[in-house]
C-alpha positions in Angstrom: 45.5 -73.6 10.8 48.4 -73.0 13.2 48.5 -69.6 15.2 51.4 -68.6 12.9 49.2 -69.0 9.9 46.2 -67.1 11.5 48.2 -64.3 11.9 50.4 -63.8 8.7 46.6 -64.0 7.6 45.3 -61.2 10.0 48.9 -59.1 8.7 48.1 -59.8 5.6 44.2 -58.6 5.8 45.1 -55.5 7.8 47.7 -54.7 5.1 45.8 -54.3 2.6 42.8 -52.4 3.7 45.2 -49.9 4.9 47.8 -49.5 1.8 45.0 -50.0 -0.8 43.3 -46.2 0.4 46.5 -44.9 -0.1 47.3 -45.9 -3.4 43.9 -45.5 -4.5 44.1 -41.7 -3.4 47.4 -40.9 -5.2 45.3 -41.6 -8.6 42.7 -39.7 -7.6 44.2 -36.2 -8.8 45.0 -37.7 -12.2 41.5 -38.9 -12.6 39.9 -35.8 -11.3 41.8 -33.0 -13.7 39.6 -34.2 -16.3 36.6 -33.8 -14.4 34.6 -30.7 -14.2 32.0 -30.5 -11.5 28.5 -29.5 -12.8 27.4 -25.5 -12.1 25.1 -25.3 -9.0 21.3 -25.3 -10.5 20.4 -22.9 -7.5 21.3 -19.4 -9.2 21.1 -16.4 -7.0 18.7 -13.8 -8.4 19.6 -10.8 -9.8 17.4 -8.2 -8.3 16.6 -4.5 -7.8 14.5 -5.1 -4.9 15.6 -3.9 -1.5 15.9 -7.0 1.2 14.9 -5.8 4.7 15.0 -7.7 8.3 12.0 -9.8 9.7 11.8 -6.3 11.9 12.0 -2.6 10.9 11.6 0.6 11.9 9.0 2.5 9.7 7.2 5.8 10.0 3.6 6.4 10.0 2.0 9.6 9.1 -0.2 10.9 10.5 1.2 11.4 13.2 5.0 10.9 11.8 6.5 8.7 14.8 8.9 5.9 14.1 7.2 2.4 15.3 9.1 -1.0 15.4 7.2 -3.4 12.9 7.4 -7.1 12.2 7.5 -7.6 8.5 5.1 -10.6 7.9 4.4 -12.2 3.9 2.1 -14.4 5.3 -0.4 -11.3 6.2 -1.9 -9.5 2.9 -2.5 -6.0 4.8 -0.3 -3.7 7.2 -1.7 -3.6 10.9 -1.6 -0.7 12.7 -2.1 0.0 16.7 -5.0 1.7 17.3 -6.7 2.1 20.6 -9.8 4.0 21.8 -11.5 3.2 18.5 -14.4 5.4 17.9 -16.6 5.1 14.9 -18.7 8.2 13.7 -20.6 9.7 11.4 -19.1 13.1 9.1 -21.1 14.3 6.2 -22.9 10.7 5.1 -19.4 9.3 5.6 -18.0 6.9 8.3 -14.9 8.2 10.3 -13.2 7.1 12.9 -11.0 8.3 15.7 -8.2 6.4 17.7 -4.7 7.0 19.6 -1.7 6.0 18.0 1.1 5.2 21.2 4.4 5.7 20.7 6.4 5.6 24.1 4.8 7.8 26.4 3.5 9.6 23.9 -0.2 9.2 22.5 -1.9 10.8 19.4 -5.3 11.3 18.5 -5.8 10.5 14.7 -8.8 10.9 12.4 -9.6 9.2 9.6 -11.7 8.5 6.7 -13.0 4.6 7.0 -12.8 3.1 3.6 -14.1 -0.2 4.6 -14.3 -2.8 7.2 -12.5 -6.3 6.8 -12.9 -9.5 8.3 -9.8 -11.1 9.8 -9.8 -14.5 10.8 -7.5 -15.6 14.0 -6.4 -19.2 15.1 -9.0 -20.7 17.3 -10.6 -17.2 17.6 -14.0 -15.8 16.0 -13.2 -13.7 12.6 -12.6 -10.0 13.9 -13.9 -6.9 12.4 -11.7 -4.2 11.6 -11.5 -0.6 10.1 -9.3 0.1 7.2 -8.3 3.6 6.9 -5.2 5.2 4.4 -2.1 6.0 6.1 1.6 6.7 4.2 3.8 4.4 5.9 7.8 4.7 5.3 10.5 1.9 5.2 13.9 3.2 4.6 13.6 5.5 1.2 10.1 4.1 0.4 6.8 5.8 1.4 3.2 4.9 0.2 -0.2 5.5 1.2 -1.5 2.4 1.6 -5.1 1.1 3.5 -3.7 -0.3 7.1 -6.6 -2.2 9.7 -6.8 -0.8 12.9 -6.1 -2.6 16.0 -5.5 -3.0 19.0 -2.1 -4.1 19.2 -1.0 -3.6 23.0 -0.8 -7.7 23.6 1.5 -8.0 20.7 5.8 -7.4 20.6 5.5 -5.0 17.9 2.9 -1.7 17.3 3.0 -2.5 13.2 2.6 -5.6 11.4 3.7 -4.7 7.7 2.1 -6.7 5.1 2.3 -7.6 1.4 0.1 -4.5 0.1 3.0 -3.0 1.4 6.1 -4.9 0.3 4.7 -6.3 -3.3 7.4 -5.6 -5.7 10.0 -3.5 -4.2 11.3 -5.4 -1.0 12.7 -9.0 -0.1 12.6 -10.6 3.1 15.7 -11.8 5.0 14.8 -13.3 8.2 17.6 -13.4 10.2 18.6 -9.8 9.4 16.7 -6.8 11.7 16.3 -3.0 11.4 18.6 -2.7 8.6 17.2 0.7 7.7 15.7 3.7 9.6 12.7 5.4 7.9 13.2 8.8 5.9 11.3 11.7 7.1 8.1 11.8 4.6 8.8 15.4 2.5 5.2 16.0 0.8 5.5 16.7 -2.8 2.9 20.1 -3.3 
């Protein structure tokens, strides 16, 4: 093949894999009015449940101080701080005593053990812990819910808010934070 073959050839390659896209595309707008695109299977829910940050603000009463907490699914109970844990006896009936820390500030709580629980910890021995009742609020929603005590000065956040807490009324959004600030509690007498 002469050079002047070769390259009407090469012309003749290059021409057509660059017009052919071209005209291919104009009768892509005729084919595609007649095509409807199927509806998305993922539906987003419908819901009446209230979706909160991976962090919040919540209250705890006693001894009604605002706390940072770290809203956690994977943990079935809420966590409180709690140091200087005493255990004692009232009337047949285990209590306990410990400080709550908020800030500077410390308060000395009493409480009513309703049982003990065994929580198990990565590469750690199971650790015993208290569970006492305390109304914890999240926005516009209180409850009195059990919370274990402990010690939580090595962790980022005083609260760790579990599912007893957040079964059916909240939804968890992890990249929003503190998208709400607690209500003060009002007791209904």
């Amino acid at each position: 093949m002469r050079n002047q073959d070769k390259y009407r050839a090469c012309w003749l390659i290059c021409f057509f894999f660059i017009l052919t896209p071209a005209f291919a595309l104009e009768a892509v707008p005729h084919l595609m009015q007649h095509y409807a695109a199927p509806k998305s299977p993922i539906k987003k829910p419908k819901t009446d449940k209230t979706i909160i940050g991976a962090v919040e603000n919540v209250r705890i009463i006693p001894p009604d101080m605002v706390l940072k907490a770290r809203i956690d699914t994977g943990a079935k109970t809420t966590s409180v701080d709690a140091r200087n844990i005493t255990a004692f006896m009232r009337k047949g009936q285990q209590w306990v005593r410990f400080d709550c820390i908020s800030g500077t500030k410390g308060y000395t709580i009493t409480k009513r053990v309703i049982s003990t629980v065994q929580i198990k910890r990565h590469n750690k021995p199971p650790q015993t812990r208290f569970v006492v009742k305390m109304r914890i609020t999240l926005g516009n929603v209180s409850r009195n819910i059990e919370v274990n005590l402990n010690n939580r000065d090595a962790y980022t956040y005083p609260v760790l808010i579990g599912r007893n807490f957040l079964r059916d009324t909240f939804i968890v959004d992890i990249v929003k934070r503190y998208r709400y600030t607690p209500q003060a509690y009002r007791n209904k007498k």
